[in-house]
N, C-alpha and C positions, 0 to 999 in steps of 0.2 A: 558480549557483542555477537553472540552465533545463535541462529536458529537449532533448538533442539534435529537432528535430522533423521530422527526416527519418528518423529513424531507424526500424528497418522493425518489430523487438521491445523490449517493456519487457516487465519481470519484477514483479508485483509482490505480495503478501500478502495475504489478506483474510481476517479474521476476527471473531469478534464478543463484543464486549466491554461493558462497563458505563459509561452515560454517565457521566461525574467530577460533574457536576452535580445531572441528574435521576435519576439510579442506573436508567435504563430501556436496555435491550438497544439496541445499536446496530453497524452492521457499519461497519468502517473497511479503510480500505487502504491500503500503503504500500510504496513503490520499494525494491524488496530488492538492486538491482542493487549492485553491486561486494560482494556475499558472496563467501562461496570457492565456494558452488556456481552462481553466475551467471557464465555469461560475457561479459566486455564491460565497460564504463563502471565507475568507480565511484557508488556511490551518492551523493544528495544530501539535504541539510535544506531546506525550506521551497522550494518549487517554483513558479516563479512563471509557466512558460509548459508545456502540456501541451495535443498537439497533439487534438484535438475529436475523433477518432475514439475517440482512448484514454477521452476523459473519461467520452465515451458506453458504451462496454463495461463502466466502473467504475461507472458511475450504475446501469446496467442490472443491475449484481453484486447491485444493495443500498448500493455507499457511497455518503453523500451530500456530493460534495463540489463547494466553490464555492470562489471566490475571496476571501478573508479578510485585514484590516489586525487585526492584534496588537498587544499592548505590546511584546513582545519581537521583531515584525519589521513596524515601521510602513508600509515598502513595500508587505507584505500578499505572500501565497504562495494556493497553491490547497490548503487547508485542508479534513480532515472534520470534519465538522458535525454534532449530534446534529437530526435531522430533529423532535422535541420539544420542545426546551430553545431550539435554538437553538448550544447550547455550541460551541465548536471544540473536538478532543480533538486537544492540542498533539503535534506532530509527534515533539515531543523523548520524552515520554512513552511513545509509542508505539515508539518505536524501542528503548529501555528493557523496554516489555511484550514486545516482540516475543521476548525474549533467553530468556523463560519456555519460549518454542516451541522452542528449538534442540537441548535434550533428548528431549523426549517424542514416543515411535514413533510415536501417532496423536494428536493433539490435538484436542479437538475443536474444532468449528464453524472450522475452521482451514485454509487452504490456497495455496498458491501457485502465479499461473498466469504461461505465456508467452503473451504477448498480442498480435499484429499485427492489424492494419485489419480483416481480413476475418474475425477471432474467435481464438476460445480455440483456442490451437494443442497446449498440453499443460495438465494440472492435477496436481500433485502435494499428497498430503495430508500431508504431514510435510516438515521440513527436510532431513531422512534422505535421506525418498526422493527429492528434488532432487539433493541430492549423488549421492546414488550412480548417478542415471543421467547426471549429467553428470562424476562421477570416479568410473567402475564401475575 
């Protein structure tokens, strides 16, 4: 349940969706790694260590995420959070929403970046176009 923290790229999602709570716009993010168009690691649920530069790029995106204790993961994961409410927008759900994006050519408010220390190294706008530049 830990990000490798040496590691030099994470892959991850960011889009923007409705809090489950206060129903108010909120952007979330989420480690898309071990898809078929990532290469590397597989993916994980409930993340509990993520190295500070990464967190900083993701904050800076818009998601607002901190570190969070659940019913369903009392140890606690680093968790998005609606920046209004309060709410967590549980991880499981999201990886669920996500499954909406894996059809549609452009999606909006939608996209996925490769991300290393020193910034955004690619950004693609669809799932598509992940894949096909990483299996053209």
């Amino acid at each position: 349940m830990n990000h490798n923290l040496n590691k030099l790229t994470f892959y991850y999602a960011l889009w923007q969706r409705k809090c489950w709570k206060c129903k108010k716009d909120v952007i979330v993010a989420l480690n898309v790694e071990g898809w078929s168009f990532v290469p590397g690691e597989e993916g994980e649920l409930w993340t509990q260590k993520l190295p500070d530069w990464l967190l900083k790029h993701l904050r800076s995106l818009g998601a607002n995420i901190h570190y969070r204790k659940t019913l369903i993961v009392k140890e606690g994961y680093y968790a998005n959070v609606c920046p209004y409410c309060n709410a967590v927008q549980g991880e499981w759900f999201l990886r669920e929403e996500i499954l909406n994006y894996l059809y549609e050519k452009n999606p909006p408010n939608f996209k996925i970046l490769e991300i290393r220390k020193e910034g955004i190294i690619r950004q693609f706008n669809s799932v598509k176009e992940a894949n096909d530049y990483y299996f053209p």
